[in-house]
N, C-alpha and C positions, 0 to 999 in steps of 0.2 A: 480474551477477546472471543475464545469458542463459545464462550459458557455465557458472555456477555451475549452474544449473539442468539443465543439458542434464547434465553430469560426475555429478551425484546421482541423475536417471532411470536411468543405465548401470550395469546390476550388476555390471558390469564395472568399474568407474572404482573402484580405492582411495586410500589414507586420500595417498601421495604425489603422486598427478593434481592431487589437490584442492587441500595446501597448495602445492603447484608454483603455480600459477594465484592462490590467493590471495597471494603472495609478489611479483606482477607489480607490486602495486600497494602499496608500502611503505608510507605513508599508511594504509591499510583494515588491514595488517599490522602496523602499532604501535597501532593501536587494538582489535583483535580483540586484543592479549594485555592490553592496559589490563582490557579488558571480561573476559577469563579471570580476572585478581588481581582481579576486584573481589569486595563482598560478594556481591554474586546468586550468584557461583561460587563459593564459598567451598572452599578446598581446605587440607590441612597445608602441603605446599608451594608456591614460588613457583613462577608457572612462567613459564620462559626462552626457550622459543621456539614458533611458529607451530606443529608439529607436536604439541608438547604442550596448546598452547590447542587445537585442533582434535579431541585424541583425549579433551580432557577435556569439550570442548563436547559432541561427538558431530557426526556427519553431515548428520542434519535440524537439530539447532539451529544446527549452522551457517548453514546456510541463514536462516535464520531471523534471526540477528545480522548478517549482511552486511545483510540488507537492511534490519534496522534503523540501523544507520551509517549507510547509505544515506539516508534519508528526517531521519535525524537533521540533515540540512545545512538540511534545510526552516526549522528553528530560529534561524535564525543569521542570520537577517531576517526582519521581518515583511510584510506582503499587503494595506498602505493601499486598494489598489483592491476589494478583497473583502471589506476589515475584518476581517482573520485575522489575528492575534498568531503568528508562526514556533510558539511550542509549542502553540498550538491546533491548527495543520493536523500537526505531526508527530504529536500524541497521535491523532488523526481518521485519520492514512495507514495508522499500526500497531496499530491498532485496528479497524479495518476488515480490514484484513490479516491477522489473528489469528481474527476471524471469520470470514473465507472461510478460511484453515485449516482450522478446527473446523468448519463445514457441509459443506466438503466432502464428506469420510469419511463421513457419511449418505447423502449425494447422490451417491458414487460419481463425484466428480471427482476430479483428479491436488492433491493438497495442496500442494504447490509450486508451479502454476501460479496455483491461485486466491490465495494469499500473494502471488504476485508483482503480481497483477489489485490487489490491495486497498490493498499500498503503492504506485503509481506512479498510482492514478487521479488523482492531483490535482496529477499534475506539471505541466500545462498551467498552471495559476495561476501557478506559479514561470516560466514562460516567458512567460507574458501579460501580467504583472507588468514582465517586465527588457524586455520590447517595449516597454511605455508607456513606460519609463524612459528609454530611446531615441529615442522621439518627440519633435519640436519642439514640437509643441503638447499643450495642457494636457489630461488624461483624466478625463473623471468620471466618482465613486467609485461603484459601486453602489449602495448606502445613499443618494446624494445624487440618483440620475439621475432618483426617484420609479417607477420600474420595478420590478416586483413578480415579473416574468420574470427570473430569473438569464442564461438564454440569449439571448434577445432581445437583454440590453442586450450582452451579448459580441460579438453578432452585428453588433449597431451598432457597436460602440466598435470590436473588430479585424475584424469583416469575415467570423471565423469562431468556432463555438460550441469552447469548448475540450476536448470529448470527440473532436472531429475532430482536434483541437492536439496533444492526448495521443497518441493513436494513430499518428498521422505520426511524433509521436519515436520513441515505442516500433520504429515498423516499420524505421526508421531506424538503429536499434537492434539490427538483429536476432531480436526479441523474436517468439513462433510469435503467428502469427495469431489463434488462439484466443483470448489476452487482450489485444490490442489491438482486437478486435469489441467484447468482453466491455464494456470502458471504451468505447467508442463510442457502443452504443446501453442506456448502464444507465440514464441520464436518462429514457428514451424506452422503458422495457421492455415497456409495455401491444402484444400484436400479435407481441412478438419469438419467437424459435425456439430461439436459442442459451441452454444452461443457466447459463451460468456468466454472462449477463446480470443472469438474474432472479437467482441468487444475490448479483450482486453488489449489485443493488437491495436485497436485502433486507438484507446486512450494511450497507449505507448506515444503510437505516432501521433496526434494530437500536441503532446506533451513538448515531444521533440521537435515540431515545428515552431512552438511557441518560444522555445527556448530552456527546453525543462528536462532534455534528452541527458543520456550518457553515453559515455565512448562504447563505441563498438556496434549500438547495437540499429544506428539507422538503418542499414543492411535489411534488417528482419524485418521493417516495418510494409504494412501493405496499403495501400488507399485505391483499392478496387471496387466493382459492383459486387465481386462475393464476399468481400469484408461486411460491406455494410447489409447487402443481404442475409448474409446467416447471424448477422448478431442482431437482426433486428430493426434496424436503422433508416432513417429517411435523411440522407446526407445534407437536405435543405434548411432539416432543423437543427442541426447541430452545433448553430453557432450562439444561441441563446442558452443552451447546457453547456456548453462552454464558459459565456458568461459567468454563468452562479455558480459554476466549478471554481473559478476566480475572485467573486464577494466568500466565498466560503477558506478559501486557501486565503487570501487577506486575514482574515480574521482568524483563525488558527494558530498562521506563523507570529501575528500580534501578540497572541496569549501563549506562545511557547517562549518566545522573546529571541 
């Protein structure tokens, strides 16, 4: 997704850079043409290989499909310590993620970076999760610790809150700077500077009003004048990014299946 990311910024980089690099990972490469034959894509013909899923996706939706595979793996186990079912937290990563797409373009941030911000903020769970599972001794569940602080109890239980979790992978990753802050201090947005914080707070809470939230963390959420002032935002327009946040998540979760 870094390297995917960086190849789409370059208006330089065409349609061969692109599938070259998606083709490294054969895996991600038989599933991007699964997801090209399905109905979301609907075409007369089949189609056979990686350059024609790509020229038929387009450029930004590619983006946009890697990184739903991506996040798609979230499903394929569930989150006992957080009490998240696998398709609740992937519906919540690309959902969230489809929303900082769509805010951004108001806000005059880079659309692919805040997509990337929205699906990987909650890969911390998925590693806080396989940490406990690792432990000799026994974790209790959130739900159970009687802890009303989602951070707190992380803080007890590993030692650290997992938006510092995420961002250590992310940076580890390669990932720019800009959206591993962004995930670091979204919990904690009241004070901050960086736009693509309050942004991401706010697609948080967006999310979680609609029905797309997780345990714990409506607490965090902010729906102030300095949310939508520092990410940029005219609260009036937000219901039409909203919108296409939701024709696009339809069509996603159709071609994931």
């Amino acid at each position: 997704m870094a390297e995917l990311g960086r190849l789409l910024r370059n208006p330089h980089a065409d349609l061969k850079e692109i599938t070259a690099h998606l083709k490294h990972d054969s895996a991600l490469a038989a599933r991007l043409l699964r997801i090209a034959n399905s109905a979301a894509f609907a075409q007369s013909e089949p189609v056979a290989s990686i350059e024609e899923a790509a020229a038929l996706i387009g450029f930004q939706e590619i983006h946009r499909v890697v990184g739903a595979v991506a996040v798609d793996q979230f499903s394929l186990r569930n989150y006992p310590l957080y009490g998240i079912p696998g398709r609740r937290l992937r519906e919540n990563s690309l959902f969230v993620a489809l929303l900082m797409e769509q805010l951004a373009l108001p806000a005059q941030e880079d659309p692919q970076a805040a997509y990337t911000i929205g699906l990987f903020r909650s890969i911390k769970k998925l590693a806080l999760e396989q940490l406990a599972e690792s432990s000799p001794e026994a974790v209790e569940a959130f739900a159970a610790s009687g802890q009303a602080d989602l951070l707190s109890w992380e803080k007890h239980v590993f030692g650290v809150i997992s938006n510092d979790a995420t961002a250590a992978i992310l940076k580890q990753w390669h990932f720019p700077h800009e959206i591993s802050k962004a995930i670091a201090e979204h919990y904690q947005a009241a004070g901050r500077n960086h736009p693509l914080t309050h942004l991401l707070n706010l697609a948080a809470h967006m999310a979680d009003k609609l029905g797309y939230g997780l345990p714990g963390e409506t607490s965090y959420w902010l729906d102030t004048d300095e949310v939508y002032r520092k990410s940029g935002l005219d609260p009036r327009q937000s219901k039409r990014h909203v919108d296409r946040a939701f024709i696009a998540f339809d069509r996603l979760s159709r071609a994931l299946g």
